[in-house]
Backbone of each chain as ProteinMPNN parsed JSONL, in Angstrom:
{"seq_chain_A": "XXXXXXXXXXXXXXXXXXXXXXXXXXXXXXXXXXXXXXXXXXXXXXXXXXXXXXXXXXXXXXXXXXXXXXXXXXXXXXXXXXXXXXXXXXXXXXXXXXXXXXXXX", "coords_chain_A": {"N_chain_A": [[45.291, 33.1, -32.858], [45.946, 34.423, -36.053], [48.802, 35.81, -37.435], [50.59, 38.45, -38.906], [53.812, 39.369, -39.574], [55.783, 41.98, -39.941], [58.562, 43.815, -40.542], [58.787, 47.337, -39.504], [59.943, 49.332, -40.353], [61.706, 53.006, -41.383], [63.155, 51.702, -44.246], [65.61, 52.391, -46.209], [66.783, 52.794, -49.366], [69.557, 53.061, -51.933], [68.906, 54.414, -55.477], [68.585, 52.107, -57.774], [69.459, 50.024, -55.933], [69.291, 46.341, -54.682], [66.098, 46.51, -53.173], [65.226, 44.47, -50.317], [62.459, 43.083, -48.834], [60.907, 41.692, -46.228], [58.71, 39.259, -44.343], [56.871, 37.337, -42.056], [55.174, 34.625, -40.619], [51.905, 33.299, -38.839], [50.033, 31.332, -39.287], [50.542, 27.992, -39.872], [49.328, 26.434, -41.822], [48.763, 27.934, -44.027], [47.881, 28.802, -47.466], [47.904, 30.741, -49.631], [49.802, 33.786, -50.501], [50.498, 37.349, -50.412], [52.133, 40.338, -51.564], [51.237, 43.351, -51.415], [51.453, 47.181, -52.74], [51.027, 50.472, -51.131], [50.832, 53.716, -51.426], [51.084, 56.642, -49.656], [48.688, 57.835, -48.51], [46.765, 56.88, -50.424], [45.344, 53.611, -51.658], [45.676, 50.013, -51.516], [47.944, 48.291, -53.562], [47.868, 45.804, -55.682], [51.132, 43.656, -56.236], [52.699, 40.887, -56.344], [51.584, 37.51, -56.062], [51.924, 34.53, -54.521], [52.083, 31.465, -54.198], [53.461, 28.436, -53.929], [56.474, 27.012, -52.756], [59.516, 28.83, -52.939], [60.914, 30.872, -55.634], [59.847, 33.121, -57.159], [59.533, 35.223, -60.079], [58.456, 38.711, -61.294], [59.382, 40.924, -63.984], [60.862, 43.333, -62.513], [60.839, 42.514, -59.843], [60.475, 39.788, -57.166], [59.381, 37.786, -55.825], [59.559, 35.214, -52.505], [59.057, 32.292, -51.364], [59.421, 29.998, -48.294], [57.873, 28.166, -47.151], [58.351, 26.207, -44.747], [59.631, 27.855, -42.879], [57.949, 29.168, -42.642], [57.827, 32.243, -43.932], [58.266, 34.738, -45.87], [59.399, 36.627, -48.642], [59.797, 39.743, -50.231], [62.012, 40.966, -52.914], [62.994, 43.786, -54.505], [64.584, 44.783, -57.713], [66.638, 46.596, -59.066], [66.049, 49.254, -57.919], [63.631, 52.547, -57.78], [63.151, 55.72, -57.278], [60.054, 56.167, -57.744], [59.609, 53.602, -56.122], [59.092, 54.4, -53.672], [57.104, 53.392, -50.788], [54.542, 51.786, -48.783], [55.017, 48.71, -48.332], [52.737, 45.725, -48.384], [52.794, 42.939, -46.425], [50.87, 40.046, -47.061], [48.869, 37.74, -45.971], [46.722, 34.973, -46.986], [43.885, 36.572, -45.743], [45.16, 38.225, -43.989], [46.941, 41.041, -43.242], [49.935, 42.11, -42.891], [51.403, 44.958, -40.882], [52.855, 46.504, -42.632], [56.211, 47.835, -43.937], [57.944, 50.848, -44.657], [58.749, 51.871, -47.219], [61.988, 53.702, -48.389], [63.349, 55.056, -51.541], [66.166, 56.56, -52.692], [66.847, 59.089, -53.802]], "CA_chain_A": [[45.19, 34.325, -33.649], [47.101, 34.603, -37.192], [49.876, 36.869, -37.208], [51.238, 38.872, -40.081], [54.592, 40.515, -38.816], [57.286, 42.476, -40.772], [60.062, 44.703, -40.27], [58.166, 48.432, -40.531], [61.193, 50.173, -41.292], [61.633, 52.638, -42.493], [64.255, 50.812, -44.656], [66.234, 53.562, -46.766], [67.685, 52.377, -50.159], [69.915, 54.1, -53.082], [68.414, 54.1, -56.302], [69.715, 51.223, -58.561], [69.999, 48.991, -55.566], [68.096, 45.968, -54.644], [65.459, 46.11, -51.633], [64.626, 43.238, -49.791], [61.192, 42.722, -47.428], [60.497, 40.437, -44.576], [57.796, 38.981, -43.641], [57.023, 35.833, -41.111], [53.192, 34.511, -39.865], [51.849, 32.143, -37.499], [49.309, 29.813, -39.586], [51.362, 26.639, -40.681], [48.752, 25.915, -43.183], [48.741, 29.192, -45.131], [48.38, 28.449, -48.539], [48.083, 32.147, -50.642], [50.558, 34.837, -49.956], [50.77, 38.097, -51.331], [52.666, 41.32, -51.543], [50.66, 44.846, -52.049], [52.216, 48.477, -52.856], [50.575, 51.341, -50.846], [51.609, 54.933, -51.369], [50.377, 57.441, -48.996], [47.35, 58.067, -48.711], [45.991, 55.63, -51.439], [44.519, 52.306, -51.212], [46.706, 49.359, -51.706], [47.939, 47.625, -55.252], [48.808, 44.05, -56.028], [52.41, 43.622, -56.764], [52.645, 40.198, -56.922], [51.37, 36.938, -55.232], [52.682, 33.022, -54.453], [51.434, 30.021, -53.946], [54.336, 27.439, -53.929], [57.959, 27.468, -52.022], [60.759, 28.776, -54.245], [61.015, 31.873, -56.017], [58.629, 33.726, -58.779], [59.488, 36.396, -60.768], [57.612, 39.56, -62.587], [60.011, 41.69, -63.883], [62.235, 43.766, -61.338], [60.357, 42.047, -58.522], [60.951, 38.807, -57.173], [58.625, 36.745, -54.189], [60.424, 34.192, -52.106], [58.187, 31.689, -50.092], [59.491, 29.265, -47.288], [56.812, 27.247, -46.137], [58.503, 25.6, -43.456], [60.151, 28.542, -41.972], [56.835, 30.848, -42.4], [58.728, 33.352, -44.231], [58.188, 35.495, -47.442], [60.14, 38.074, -48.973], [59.931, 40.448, -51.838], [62.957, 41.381, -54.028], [63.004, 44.751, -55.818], [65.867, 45.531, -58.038], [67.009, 48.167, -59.709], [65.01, 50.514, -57.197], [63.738, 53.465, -58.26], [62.147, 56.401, -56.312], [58.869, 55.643, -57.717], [58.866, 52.644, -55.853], [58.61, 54.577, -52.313], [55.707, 52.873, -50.537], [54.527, 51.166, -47.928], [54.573, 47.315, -48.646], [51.893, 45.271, -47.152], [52.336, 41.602, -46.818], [49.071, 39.653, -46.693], [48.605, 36.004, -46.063], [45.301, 34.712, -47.272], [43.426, 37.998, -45.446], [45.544, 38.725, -42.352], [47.42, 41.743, -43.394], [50.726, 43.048, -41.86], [50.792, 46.487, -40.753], [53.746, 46.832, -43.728], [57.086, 48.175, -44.159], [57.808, 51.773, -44.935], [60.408, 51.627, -48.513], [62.184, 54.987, -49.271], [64.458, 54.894, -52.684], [67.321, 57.93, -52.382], [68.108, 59.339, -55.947]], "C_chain_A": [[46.239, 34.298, -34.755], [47.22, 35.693, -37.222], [50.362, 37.222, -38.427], [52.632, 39.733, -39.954], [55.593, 40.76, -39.771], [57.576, 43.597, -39.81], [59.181, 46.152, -40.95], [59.057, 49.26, -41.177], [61.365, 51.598, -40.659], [62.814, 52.139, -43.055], [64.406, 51.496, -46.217], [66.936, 52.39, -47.863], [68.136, 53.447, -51.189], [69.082, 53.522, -54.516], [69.489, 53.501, -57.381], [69.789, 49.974, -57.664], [69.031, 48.044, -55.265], [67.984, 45.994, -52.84], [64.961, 44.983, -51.465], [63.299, 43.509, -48.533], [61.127, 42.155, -47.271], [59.708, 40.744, -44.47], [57.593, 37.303, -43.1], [55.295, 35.777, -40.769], [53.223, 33.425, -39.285], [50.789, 31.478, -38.354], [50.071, 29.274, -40.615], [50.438, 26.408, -41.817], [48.197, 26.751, -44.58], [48.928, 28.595, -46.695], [48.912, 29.613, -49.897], [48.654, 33.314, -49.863], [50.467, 35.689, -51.128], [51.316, 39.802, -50.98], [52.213, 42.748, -52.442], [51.598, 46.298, -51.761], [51.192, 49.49, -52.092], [51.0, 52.552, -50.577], [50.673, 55.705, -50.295], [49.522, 57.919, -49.188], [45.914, 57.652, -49.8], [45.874, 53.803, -50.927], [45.557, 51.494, -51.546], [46.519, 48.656, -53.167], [48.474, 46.346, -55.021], [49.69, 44.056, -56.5], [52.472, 42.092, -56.993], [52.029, 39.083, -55.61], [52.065, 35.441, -55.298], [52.07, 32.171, -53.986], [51.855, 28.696, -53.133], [55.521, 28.012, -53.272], [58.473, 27.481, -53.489], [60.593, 30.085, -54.552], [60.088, 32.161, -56.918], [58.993, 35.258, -59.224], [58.602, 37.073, -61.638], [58.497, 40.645, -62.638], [60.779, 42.323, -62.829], [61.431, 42.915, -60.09], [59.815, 40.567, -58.501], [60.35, 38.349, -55.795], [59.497, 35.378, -54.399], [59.102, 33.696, -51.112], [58.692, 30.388, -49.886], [58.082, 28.82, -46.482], [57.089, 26.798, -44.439], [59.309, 26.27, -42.413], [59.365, 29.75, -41.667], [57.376, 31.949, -43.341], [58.321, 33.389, -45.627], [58.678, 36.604, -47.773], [59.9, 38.231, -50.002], [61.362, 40.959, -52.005], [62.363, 42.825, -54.761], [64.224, 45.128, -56.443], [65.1, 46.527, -59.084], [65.88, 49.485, -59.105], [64.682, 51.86, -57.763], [62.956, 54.314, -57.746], [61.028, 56.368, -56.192], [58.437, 54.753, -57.136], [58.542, 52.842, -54.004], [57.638, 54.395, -51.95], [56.002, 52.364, -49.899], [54.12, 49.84, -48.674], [54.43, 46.409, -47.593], [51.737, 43.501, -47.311], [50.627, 40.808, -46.178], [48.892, 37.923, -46.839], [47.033, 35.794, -46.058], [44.721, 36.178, -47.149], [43.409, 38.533, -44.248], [47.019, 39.652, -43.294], [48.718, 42.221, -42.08], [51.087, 44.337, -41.939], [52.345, 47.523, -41.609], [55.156, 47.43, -43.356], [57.09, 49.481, -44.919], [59.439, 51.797, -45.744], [60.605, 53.135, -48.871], [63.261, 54.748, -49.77], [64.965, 56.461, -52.604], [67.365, 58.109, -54.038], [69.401, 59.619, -55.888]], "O_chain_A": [[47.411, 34.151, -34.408], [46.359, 36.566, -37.117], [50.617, 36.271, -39.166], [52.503, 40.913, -40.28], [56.195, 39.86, -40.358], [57.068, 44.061, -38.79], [58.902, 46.315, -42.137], [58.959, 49.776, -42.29], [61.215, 51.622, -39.438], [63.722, 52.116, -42.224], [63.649, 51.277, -47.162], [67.486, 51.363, -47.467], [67.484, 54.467, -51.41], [68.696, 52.356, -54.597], [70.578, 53.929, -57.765], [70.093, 48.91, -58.202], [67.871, 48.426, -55.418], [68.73, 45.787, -51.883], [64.283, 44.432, -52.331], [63.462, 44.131, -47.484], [61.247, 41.368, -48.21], [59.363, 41.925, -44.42], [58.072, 36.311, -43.649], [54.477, 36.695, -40.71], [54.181, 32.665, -39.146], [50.605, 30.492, -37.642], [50.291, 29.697, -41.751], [51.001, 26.157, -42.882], [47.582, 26.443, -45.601], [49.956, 28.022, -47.058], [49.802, 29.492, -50.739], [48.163, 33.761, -48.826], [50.387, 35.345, -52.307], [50.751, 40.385, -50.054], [52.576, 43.134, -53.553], [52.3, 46.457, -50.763], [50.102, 49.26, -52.616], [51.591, 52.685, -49.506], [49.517, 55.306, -50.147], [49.445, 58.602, -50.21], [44.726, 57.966, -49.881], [46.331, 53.153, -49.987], [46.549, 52.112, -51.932], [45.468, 48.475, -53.782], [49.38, 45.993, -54.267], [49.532, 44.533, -57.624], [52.229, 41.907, -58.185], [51.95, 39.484, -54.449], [52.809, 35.261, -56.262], [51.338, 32.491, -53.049], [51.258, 28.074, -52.255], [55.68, 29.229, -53.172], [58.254, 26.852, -54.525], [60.022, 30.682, -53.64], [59.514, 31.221, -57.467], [58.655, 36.267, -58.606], [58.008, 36.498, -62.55], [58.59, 41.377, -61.653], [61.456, 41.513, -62.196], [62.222, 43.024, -59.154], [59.043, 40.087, -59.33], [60.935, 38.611, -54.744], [59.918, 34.747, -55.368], [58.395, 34.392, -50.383], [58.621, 29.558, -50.792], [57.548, 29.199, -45.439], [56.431, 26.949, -43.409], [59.677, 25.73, -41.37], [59.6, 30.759, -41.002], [56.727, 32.903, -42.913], [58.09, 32.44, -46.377], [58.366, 37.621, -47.152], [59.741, 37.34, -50.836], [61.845, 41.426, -50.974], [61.366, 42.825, -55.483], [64.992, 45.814, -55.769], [64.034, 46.929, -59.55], [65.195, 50.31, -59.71], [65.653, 52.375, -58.317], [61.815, 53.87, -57.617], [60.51, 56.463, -55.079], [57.223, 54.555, -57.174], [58.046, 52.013, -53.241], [56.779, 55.069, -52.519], [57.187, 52.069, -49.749], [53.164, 49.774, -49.446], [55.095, 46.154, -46.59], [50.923, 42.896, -48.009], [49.774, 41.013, -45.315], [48.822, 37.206, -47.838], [46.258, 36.344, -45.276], [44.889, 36.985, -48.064], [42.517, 39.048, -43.574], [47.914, 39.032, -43.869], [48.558, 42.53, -40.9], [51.103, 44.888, -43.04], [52.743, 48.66, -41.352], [55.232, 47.52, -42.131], [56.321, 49.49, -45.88], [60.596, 51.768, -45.324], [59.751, 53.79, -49.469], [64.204, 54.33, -49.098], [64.188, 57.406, -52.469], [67.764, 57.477, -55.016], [70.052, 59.749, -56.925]]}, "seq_chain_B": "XXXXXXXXXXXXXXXXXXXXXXXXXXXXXXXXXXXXXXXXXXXXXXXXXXXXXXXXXXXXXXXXXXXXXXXXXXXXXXXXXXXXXXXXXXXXXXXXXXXXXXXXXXXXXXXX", "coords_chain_B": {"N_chain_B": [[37.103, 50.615, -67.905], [37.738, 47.73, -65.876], [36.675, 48.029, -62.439], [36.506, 48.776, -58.999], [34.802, 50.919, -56.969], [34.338, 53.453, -54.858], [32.34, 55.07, -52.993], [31.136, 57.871, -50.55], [34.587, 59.637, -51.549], [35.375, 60.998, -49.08], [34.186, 62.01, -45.868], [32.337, 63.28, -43.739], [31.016, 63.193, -40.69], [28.972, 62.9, -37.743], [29.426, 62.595, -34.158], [27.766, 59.433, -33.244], [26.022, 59.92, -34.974], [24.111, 58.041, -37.634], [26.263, 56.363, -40.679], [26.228, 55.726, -43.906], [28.811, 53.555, -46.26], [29.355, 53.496, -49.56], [29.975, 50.833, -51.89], [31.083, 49.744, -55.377], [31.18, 47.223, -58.349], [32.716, 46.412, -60.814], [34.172, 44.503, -62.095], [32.786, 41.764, -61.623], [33.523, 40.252, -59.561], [32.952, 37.702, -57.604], [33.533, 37.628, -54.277], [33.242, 40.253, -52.051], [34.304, 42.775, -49.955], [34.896, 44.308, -46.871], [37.128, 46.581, -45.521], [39.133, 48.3, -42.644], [41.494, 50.97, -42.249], [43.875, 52.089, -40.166], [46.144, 55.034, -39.402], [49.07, 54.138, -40.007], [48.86, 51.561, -39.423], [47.92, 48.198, -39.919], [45.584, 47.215, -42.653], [42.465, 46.453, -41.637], [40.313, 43.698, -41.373], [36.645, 43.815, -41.593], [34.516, 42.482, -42.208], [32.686, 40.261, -44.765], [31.413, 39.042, -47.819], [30.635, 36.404, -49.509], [29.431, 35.7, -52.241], [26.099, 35.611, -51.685], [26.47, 34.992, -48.964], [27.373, 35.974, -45.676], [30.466, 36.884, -44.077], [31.345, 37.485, -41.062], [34.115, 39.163, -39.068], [35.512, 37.436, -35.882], [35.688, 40.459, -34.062], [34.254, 42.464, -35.045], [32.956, 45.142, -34.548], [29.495, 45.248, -33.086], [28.412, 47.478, -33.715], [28.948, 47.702, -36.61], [27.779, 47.382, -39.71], [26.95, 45.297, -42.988], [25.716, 45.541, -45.926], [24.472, 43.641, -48.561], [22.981, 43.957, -51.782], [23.313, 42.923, -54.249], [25.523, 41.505, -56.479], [27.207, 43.675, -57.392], [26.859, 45.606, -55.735], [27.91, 46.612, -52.886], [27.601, 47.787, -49.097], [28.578, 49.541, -46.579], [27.56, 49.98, -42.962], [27.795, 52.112, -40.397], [26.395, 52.349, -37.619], [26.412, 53.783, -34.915], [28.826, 56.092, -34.964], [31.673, 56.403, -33.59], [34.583, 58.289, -31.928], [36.607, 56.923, -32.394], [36.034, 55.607, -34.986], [36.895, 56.8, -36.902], [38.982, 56.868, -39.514], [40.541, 54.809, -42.595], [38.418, 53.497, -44.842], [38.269, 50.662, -46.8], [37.284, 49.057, -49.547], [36.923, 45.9, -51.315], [37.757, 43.265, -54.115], [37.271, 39.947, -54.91], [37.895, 36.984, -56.91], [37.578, 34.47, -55.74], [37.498, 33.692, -51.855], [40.713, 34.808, -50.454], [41.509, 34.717, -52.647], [44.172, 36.961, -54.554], [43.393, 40.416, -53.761], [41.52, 42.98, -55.122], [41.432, 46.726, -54.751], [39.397, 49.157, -53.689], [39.402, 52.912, -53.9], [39.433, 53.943, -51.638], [37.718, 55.101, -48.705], [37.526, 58.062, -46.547], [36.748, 58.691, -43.622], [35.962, 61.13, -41.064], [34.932, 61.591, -37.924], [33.005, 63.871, -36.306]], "CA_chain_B": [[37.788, 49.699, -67.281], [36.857, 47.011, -65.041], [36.95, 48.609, -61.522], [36.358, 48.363, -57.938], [34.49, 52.366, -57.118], [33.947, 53.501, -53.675], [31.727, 56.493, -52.788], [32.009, 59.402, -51.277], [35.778, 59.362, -51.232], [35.697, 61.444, -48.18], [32.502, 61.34, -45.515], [32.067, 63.325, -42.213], [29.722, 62.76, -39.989], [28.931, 63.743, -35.769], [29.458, 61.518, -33.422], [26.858, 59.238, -33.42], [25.077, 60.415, -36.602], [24.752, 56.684, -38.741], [27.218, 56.431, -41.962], [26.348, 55.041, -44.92], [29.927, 53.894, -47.239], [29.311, 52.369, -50.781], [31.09, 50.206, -52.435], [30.49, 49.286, -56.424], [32.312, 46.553, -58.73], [32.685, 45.871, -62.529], [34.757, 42.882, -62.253], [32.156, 40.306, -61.247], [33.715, 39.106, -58.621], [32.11, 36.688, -56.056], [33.754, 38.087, -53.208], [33.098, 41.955, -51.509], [35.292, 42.843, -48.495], [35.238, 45.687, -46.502], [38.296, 46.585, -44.485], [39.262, 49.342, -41.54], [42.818, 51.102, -41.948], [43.915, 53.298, -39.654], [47.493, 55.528, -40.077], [49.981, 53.441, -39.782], [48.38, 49.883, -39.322], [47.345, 47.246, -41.411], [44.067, 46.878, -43.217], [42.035, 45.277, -40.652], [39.332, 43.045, -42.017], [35.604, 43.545, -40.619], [33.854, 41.021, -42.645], [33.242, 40.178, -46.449], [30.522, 38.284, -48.315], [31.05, 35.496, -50.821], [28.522, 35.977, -52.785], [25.111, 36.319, -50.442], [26.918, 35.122, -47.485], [27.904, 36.9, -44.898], [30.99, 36.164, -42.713], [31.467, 38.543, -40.192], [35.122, 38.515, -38.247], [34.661, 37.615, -35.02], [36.174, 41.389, -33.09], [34.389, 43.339, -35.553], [32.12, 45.65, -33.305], [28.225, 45.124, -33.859], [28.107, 48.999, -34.47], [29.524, 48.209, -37.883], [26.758, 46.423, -40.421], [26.956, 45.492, -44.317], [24.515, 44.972, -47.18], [24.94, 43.228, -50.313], [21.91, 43.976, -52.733], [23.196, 42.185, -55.523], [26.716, 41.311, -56.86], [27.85, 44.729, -57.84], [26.878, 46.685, -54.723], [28.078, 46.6, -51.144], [27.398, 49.008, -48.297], [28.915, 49.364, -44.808], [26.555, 51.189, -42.322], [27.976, 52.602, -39.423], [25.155, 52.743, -36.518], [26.699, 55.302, -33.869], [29.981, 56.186, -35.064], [32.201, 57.457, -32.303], [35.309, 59.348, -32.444], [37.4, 55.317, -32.496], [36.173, 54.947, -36.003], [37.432, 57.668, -38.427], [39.983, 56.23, -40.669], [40.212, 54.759, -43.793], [37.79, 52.276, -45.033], [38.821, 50.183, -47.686], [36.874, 47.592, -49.975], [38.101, 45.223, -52.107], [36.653, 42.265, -54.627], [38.406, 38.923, -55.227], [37.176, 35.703, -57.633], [37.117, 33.846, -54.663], [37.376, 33.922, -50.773], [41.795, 33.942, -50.497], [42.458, 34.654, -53.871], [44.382, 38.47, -55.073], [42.806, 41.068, -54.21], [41.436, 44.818, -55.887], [41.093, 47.826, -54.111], [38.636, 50.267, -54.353], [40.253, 53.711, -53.489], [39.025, 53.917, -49.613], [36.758, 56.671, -47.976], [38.328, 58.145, -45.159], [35.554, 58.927, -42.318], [36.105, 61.791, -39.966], [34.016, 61.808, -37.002], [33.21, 65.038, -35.303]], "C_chain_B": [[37.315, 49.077, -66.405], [37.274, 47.737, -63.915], [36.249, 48.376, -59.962], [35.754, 50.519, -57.245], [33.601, 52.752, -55.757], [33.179, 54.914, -53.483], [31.351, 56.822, -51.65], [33.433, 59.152, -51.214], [35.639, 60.162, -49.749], [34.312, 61.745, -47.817], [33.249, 62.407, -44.312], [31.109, 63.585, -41.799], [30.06, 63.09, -38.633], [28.82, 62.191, -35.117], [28.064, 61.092, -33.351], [25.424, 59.011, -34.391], [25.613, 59.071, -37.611], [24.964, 57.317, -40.228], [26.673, 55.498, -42.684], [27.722, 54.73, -46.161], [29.079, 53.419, -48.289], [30.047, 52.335, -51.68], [30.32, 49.295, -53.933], [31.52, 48.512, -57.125], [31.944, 46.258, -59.964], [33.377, 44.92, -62.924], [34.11, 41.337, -62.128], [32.36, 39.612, -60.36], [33.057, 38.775, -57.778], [32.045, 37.198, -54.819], [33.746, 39.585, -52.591], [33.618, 41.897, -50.536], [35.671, 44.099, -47.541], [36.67, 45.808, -45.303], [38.712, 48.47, -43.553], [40.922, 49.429, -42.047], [43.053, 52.142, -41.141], [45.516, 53.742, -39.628], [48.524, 54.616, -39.176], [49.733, 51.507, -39.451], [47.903, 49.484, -40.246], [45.575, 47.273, -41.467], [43.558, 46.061, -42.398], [40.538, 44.843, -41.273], [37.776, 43.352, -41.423], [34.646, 42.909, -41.03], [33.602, 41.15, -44.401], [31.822, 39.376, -46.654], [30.943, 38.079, -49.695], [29.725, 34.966, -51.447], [26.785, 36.644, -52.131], [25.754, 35.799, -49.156], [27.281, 35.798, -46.855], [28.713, 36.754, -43.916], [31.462, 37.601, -42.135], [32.987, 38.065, -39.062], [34.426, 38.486, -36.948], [34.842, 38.613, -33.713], [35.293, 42.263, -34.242], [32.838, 43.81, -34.557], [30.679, 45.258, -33.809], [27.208, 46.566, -34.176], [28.252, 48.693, -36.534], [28.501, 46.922, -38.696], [27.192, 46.441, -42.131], [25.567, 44.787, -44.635], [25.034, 44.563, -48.569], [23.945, 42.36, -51.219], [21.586, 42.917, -54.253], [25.11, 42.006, -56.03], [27.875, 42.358, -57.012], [28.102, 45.837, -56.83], [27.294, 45.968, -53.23], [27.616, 47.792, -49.883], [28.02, 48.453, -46.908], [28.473, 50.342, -44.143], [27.462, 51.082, -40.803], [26.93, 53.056, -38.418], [25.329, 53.758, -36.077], [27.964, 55.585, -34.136], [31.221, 57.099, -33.872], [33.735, 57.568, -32.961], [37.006, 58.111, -32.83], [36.996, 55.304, -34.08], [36.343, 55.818, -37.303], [39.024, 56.923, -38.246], [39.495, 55.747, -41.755], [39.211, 53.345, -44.055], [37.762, 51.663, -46.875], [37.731, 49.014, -48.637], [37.39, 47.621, -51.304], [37.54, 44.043, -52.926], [37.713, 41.546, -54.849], [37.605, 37.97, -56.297], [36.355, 35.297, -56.174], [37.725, 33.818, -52.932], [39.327, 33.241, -50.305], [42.62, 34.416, -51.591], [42.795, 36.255, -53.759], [43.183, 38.825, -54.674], [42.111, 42.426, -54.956], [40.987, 45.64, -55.081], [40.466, 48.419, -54.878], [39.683, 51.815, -53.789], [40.066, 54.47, -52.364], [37.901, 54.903, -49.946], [36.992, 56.687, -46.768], [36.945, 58.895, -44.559], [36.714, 59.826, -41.293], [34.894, 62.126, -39.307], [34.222, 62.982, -35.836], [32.902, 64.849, -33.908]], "O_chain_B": [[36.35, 49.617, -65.865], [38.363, 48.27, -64.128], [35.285, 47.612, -59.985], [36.706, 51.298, -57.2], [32.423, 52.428, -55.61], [33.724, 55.88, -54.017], [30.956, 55.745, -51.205], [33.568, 58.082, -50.621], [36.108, 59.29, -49.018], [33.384, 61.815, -48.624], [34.447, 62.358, -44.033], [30.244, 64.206, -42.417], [31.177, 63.491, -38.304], [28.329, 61.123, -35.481], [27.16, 61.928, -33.37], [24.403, 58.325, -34.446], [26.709, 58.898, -38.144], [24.353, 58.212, -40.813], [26.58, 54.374, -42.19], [27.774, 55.59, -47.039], [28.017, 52.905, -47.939], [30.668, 53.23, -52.253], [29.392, 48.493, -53.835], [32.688, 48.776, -56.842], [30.809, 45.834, -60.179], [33.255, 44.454, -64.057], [34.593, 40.232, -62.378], [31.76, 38.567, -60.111], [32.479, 39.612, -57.085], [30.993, 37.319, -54.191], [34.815, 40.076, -52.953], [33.493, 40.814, -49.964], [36.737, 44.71, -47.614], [36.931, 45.004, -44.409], [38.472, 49.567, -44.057], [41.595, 48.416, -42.235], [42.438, 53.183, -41.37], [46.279, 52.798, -39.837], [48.634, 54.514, -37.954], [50.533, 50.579, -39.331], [47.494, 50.072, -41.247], [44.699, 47.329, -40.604], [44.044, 44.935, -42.294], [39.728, 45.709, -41.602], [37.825, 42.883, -40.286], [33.755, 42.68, -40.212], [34.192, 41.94, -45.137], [31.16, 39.103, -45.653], [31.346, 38.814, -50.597], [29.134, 33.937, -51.117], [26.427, 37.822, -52.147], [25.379, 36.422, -48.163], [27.78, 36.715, -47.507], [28.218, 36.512, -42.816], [31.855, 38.575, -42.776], [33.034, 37.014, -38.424], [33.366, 39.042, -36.661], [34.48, 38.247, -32.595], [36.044, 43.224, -34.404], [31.979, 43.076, -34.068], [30.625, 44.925, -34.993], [26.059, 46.747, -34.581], [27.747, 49.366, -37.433], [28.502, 45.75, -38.319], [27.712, 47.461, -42.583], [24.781, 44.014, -44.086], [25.801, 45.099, -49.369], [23.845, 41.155, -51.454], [20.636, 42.469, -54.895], [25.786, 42.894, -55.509], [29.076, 42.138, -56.851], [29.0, 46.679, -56.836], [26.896, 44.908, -52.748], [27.241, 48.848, -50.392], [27.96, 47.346, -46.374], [28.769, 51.499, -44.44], [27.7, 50.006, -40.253], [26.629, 54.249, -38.451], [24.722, 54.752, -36.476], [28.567, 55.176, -33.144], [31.322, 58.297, -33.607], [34.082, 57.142, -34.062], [38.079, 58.441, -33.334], [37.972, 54.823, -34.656], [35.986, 55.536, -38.447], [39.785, 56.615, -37.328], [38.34, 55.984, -42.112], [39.377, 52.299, -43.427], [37.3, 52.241, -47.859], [37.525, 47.977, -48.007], [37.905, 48.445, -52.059], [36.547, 43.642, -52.319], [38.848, 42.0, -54.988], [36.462, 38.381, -56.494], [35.253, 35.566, -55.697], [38.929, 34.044, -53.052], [39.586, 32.079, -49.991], [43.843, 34.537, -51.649], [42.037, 36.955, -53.088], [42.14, 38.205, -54.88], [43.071, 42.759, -55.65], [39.935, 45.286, -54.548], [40.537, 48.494, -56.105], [40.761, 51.548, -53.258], [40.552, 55.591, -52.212], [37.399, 55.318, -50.991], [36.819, 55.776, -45.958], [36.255, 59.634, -45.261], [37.82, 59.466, -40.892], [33.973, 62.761, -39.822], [35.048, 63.096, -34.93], [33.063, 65.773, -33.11]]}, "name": "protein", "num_of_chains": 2, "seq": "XXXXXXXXXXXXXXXXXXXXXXXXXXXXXXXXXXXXXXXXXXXXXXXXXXXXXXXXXXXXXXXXXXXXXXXXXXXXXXXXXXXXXXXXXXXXXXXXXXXXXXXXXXXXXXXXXXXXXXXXXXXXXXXXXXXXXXXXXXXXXXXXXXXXXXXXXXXXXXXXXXXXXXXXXXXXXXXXXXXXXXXXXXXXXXXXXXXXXXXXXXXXXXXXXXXXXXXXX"}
């Protein structure tokens, strides 16, 4: 069975600072990862996705992918209350049941 | 705008009494995907079609059926809906089967 597991949180930041998300999965041969925004009670958005190990940036937000340790994280700096949401990592199309981000003003 | 356009946004129905969702797309894409969320869990997949195919996961109940008329339309029919399947139902279009994908903006099902 492929596994999608993060940290749900919730995981409290000040605004200005940067948040970090975790996420880990169980198929070694995963090749497309990706990190969606979902606010309450709306459907989910594409924030960004990865392909390759190493880092990728789009503006304030920053995917990290480890291949050989399973592992993917998002980066947000400079937080900003707008960016309270649940973020849902998603390998290929095994979804984890997300992380709950609240930015403090 | 190109878009991904789910209808009704909000549906209830009696236990039992079959659901029709639908799901429309202006992007072209290949792939249609319907997905189950319920509060607090992840989008759970219950099958998708890449182009006329049809892959079906293999936990998704055989209460829950799709159609896909032509590229643009989808449907997910609910046979007997019991009081297990209100939540949100999600679809979503990709290029291809893997790649990003677009949300439509759900239809939450309450079953009386």
């Amino acid at each position: 069975q492929k596994e999608v597991e993060q940290n749900s949180g919730p995981l409290s930041v000040p605004e200005g600072a940067i948040a970090s998300l975790n996420c880990t999965y169980s198929d070694r041969g995963s090749q497309s990862f990706f990190w969606y925004r979902q606010y309450s009670g709306k459907s989910p958005e594409l924030i960004m996705f990865i392909y390759s190990n190493g880092d990728k940036e789009d503006g304030r937000f920053t995917a990290q992918l480890n291949k050989a340790s399973q592992y993917v994280s998002l980066l947000i700096r400079d937080s900003q209350p707008s960016d309270s949401a649940t973020y849902l990592c998603a390998v290929k199309l095994t979804f984890g049941k997300g992380t709950l981000l609240t930015v403090n003003p | 705008d190109a878009m991904v356009i789910q209808n009704p946004r909000y549906q209830v129905t009696q236990f039992g009494k079959p659901v029709t969702l639908s799901c429309s797309q202006t992007l072209n894409h290949n792939v249609m995907y319907w997905y189950q969320q319920k509060s607090s869990q992840a989008p759970k997949l219950l099958f998708h079609y890449y182009d006329k195919d049809f892959n079906n996961e293999a936990d998704t109940p055989d209460n829950f059926q799709s159609r896909r008329p032509n590229t643009s339309f989808c449907f997910l029919d609910i046979r007997s809906p019991g009081l297990g399947d209100a939540a949100m139902y999600l679809c979503a279009t990709s290029r291809a089967p893997g790649d990003e994908q677009f949300f439509g903006p759900g239809t939450r099902l309450t079953v009386l």
